[in-house]
VEXLUMNU-507678 format. One record per residue (C-alpha): residue number from 1; residue in one letter; x, y, z. Coordinates in steps of 0.1 Angstrom, whole numbers, padded with zeros to 4 digits, m for minus. Layout:
N
NUM / a / X / Y / Z
...
This chain:
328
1 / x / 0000 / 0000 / 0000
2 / x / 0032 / 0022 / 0009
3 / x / 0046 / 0013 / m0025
4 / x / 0012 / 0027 / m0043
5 / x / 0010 / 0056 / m0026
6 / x / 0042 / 0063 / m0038
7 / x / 0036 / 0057 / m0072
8 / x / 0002 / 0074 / m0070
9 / x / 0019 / 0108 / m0057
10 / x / 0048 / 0107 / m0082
11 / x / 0034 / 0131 / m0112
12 / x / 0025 / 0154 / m0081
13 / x / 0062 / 0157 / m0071
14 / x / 0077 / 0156 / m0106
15 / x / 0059 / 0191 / m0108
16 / x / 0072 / 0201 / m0076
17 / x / 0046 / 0200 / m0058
18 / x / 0024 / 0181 / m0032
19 / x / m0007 / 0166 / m0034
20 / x / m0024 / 0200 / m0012
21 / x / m0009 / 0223 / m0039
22 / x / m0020 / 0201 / m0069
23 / x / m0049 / 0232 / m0080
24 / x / m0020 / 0259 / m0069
25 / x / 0006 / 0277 / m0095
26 / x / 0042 / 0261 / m0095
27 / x / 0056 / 0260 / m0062
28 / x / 0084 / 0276 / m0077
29 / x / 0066 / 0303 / m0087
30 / x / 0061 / 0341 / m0071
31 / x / 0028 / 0352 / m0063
32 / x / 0024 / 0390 / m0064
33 / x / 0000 / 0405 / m0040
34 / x / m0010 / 0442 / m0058
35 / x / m0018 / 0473 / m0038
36 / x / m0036 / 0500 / m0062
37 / x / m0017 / 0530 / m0037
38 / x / 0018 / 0538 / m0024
39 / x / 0035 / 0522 / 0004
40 / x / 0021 / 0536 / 0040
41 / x / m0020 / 0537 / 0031
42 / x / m0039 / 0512 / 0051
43 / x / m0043 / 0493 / 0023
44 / x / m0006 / 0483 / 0019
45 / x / m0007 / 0477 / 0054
46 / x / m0031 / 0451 / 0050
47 / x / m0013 / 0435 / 0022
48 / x / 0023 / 0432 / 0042
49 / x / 0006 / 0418 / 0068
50 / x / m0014 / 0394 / 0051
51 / x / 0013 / 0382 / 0028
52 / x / 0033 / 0359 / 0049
53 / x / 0002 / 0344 / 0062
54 / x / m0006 / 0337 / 0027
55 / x / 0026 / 0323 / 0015
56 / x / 0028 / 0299 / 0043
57 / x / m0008 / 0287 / 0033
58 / x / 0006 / 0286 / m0007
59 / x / 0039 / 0273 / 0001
60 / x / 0055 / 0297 / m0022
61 / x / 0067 / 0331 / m0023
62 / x / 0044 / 0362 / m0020
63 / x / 0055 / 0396 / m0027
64 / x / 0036 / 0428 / m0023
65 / x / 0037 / 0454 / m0053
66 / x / 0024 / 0491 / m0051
67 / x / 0009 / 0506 / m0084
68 / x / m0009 / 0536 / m0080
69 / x / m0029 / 0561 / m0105
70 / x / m0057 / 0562 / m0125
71 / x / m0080 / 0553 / m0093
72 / x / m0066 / 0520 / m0089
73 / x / m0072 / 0509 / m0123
74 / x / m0033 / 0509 / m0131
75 / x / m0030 / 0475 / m0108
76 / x / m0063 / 0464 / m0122
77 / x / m0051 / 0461 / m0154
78 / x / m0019 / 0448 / m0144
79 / x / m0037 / 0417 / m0122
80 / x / m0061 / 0406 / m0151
81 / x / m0034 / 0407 / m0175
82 / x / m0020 / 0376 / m0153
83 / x / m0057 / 0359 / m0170
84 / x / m0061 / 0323 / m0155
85 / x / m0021 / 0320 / m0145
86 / x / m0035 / 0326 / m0107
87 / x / m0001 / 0342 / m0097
88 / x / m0014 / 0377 / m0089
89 / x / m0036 / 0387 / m0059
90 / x / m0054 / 0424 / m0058
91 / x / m0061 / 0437 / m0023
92 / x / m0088 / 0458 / m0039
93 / x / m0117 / 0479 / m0028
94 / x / m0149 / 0491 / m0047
95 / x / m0130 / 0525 / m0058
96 / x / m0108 / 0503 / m0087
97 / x / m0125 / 0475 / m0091
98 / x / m0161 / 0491 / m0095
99 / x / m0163 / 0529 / m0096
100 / x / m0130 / 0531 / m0122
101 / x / m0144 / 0513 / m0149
102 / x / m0180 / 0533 / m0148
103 / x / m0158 / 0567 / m0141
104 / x / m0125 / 0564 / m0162
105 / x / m0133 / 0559 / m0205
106 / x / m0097 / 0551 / m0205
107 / x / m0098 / 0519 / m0184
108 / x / m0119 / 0488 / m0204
109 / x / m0125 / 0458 / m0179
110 / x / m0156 / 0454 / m0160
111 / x / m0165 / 0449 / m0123
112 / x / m0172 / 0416 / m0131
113 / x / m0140 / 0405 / m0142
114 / x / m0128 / 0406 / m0109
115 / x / m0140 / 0378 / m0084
116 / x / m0139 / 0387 / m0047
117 / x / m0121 / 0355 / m0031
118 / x / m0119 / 0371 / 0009
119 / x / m0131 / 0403 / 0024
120 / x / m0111 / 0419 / 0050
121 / x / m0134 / 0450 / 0066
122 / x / m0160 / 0474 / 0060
123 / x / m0151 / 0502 / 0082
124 / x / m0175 / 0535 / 0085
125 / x / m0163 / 0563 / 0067
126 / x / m0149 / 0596 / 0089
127 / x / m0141 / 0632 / 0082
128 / x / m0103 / 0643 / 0086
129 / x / m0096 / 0677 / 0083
130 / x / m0067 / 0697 / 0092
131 / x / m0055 / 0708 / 0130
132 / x / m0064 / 0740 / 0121
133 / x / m0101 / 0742 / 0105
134 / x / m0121 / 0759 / 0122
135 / x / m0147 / 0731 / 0125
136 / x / m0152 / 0707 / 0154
137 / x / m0183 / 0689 / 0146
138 / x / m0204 / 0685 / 0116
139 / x / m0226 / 0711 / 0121
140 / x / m0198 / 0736 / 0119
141 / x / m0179 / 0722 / 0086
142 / x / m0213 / 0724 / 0068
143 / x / m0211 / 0762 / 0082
144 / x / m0181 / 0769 / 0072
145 / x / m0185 / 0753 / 0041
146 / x / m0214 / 0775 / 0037
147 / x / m0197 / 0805 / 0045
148 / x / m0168 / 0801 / 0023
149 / x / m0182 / 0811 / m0013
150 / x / m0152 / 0831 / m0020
151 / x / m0125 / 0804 / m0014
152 / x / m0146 / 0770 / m0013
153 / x / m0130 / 0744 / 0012
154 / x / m0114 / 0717 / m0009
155 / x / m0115 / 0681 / m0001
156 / x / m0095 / 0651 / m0015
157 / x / m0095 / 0615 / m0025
158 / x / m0074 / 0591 / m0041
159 / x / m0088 / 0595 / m0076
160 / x / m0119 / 0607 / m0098
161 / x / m0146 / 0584 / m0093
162 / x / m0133 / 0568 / m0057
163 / x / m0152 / 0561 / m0029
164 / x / m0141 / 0593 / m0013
165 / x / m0148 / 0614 / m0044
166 / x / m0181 / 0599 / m0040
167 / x / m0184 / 0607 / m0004
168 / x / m0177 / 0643 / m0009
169 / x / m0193 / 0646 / m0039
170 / x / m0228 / 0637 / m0015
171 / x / m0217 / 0658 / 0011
172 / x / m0214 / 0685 / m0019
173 / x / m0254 / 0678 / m0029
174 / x / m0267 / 0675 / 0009
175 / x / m0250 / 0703 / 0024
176 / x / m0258 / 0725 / m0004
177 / x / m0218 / 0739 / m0009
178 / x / m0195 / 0737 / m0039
179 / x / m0165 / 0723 / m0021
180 / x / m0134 / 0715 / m0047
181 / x / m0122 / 0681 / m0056
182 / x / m0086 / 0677 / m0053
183 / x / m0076 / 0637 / m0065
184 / x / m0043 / 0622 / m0058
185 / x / m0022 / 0593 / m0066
186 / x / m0029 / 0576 / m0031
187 / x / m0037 / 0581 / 0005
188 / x / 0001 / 0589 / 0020
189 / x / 0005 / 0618 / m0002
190 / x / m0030 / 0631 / 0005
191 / x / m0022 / 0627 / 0043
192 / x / 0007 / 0648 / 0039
193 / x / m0007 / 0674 / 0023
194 / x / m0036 / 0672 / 0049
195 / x / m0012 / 0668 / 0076
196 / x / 0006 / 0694 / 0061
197 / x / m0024 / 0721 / 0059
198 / x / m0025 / 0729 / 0021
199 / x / m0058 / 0699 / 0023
200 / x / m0090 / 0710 / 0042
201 / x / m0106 / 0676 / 0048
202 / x / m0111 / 0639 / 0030
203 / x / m0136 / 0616 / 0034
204 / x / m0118 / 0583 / 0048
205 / x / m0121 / 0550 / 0066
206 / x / m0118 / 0549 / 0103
207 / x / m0097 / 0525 / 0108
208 / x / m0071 / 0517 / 0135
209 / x / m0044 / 0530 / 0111
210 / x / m0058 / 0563 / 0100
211 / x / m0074 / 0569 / 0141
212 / x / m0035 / 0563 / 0155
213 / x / m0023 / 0592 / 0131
214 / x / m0048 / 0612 / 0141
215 / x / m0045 / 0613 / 0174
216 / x / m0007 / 0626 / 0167
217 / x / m0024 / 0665 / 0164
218 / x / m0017 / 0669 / 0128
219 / x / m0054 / 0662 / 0114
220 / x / m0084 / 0655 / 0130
221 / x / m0116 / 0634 / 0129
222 / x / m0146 / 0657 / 0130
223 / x / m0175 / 0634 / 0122
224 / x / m0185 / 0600 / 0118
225 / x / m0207 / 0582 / 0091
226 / x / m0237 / 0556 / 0098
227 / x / m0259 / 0561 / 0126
228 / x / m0237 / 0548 / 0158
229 / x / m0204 / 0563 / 0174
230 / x / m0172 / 0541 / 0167
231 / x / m0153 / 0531 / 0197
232 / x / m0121 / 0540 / 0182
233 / x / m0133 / 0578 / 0186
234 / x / m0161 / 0577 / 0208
235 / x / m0160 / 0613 / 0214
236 / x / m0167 / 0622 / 0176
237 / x / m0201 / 0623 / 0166
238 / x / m0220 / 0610 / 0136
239 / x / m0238 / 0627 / 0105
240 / x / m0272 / 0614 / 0125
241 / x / m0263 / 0633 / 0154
242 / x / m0256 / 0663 / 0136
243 / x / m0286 / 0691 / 0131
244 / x / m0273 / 0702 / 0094
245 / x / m0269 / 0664 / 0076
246 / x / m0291 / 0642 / 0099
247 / x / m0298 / 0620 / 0074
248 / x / m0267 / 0624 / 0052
249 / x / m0258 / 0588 / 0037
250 / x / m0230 / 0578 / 0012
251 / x / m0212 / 0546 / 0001
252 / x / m0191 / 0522 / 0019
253 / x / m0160 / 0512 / 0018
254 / x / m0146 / 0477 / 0024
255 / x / m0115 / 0462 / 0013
256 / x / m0104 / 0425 / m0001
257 / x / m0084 / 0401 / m0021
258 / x / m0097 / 0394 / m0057
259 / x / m0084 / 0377 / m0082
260 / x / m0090 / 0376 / m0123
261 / x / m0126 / 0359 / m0132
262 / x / m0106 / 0341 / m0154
263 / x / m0091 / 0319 / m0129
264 / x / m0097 / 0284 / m0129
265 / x / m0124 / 0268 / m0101
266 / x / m0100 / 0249 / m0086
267 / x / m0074 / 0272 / m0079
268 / x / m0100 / 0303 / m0068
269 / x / m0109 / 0276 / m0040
270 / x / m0074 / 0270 / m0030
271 / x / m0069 / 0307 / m0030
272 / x / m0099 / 0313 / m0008
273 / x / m0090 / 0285 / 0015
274 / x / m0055 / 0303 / 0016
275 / x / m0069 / 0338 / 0027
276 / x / m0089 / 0326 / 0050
277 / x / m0064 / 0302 / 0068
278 / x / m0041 / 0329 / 0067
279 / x / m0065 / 0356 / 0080
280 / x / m0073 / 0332 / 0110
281 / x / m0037 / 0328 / 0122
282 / x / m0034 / 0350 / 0156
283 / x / m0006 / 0366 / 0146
284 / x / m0023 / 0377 / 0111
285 / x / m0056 / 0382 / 0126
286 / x / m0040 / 0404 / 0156
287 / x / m0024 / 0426 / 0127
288 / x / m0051 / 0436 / 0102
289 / x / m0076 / 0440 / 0134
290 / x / m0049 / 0464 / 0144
291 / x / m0049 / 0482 / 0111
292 / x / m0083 / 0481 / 0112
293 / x / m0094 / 0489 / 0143
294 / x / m0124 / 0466 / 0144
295 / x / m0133 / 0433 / 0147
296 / x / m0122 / 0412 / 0108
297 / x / m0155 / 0404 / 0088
298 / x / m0164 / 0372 / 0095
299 / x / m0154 / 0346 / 0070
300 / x / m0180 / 0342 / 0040
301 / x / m0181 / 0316 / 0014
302 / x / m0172 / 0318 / m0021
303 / x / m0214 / 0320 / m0033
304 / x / m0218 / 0348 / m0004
305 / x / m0185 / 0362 / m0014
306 / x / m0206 / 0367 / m0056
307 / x / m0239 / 0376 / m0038
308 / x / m0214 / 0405 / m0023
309 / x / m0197 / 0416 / m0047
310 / x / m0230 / 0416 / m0071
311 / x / m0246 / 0439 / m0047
312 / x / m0223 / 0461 / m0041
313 / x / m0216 / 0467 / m0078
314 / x / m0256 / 0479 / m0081
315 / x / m0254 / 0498 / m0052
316 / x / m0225 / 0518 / m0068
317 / x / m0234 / 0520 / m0101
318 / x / m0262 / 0537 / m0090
319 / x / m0245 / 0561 / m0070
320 / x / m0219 / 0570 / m0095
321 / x / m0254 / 0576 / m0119
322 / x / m0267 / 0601 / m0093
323 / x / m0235 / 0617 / m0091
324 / x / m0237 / 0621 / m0130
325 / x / m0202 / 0607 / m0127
326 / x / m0209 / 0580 / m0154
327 / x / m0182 / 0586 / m0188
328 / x / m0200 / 0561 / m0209
């Protein structure tokens, strides 16, 4: 029985590999992990510490790779071009994998030609503005916002058409204001510049990452959206609280690892299996729920992984409709 076991696993190992890795690239190979923004962004931090957790599940190397521009759609393209080879990763959010291809002319996939193999969070959105506004709460930034027709605030995101282009783009149409849109390459250099003072606010995630930097005096958190205070600033309050924007809404944000829709069955289930393993791992758990300041989402299979992902395109679609930010 030794002797055909032996026999039986021998085309396995002549490929270099083992009999767990039979629906997994070469073990030889190097699987890149993209990051749509520059190194520092919450999103990068997510990727380096998820990456050895998911080379330890894969057995092979995994490298993380920052390409920023074009809203994310830069690494997009760069993933799918990889088609069914399953040796690139995308730790992607709605902003390039959704909201690019509606916004952007230039970029020509589709939402659906990404497949959403393990979600990481869905933080709240927050407004940062600079240590110096002169706005503590809601209510006052929609004043001042109000009040400043001569020299409009300006707000920033990480590209036309991202989630936080979105974001102020409502806050724009609810607060009645015509605050001005400043996009950048990725969220480190529009912290510096907010950080800096020559940015008056951005919509972002509140996440453990972002709510550490903050409390370092150089921006603040002013306002919280959703309808219940986060308890990594329970002293902010939300839009709901606020007298101005009570019932101010926009879209969310969450952030995971797809992969191309072109990739075989078999191998989307090992690389599933693989972010999920390695998301469980203390050390790897302890990390991103670090980063992101709340507790991980909890683990969802592959056919509630589509029903997500479908949903979440026809929520956004919509909203980039009633933004009339729509180039097609």
């Amino acid at each position: 029985m030794l002797r055909r076991a032996l026999l039986q696993a021998l085309p396995l190992m002549a490929c270099g590999l083992t009999p767990a890795l039979a629906d997994t690239p070469a073990s030889n190979s190097v699987t890149t992990l993209y990051v749509p923004f520059p190194a520092g962004g919450t999103s990068d931090v997510f990727a380096r510490t998820l990456a050895p957790g998911l080379a330890a599940q894969l057995q092979r190397t995994v490298v993380v790779e920052n390409l920023s521009g074009a809203s994310g759609s830069i690494a997009g393209n760069k993933v799918l071009s990889r088609g069914a080879a399953g040796d690139a990763l995308f730790l992607g959010s709605p902003t390039e994998t959704i909201l690019a291809p509606i916004i952007l002319k230039a970029v020509k996939y589709s939402p659906t030609d990404f497949r959403l193999v393990h979600l990481i969070s869905k933080p709240s959105l927050a407004v940062y503005v600079r240590a110096d506004l002169p706005a503590n709460n809601i209510d006052e930034l929609v004043a001042l916002a109000r009040s400043a027709k001569d020299k409009p605030l300006n707000y920033g995101s990480v590209g036309v058409g991202s989630v936080y282009h979105l974001a102020g783009d409502a806050f724009n149409q609810a607060a009645g204001v015509n605050m001005t849109h400043v996009p950048y390459r990725g969220g480190s250099p529009l912290l510096q510049d907010l950080m800096g003072g020559q940015l008056d606010l951005a919509f972002f995630p509140l996440d453990g990452h972002l709510a550490k930097m903050a409390a370092g005096g150089k921006m603040r958190i002013i306002g919280v959206t959703g309808t219940a205070r986060s308890p990594l600033v329970p002293g902010v309050g939300t839009f709901a609280e606020s007298k101005s924007l009570p019932r101010f809404t926009t879209v969310d944000v969450w952030g995971g690892v797809l992969v191309p829709k072109a990739t075989p069955e078999a191998l989307v289930q090992s690389l599933h299996r693989a972010a999920q393993e390695a998301a469980s791992r203390p050390e790897i758990r302890k990390g991103l729920e670090a980063t992101a300041g709340v507790p991980l989402m909890p683990p969802m299979s592959l056919e509630q992984l589509s029903a997500f992902y479908a949903q979440e395109i026809a929520q956004f679609q919509e909203a980039a409709r009633r933004a009339k930010l729509d180039a097609n």
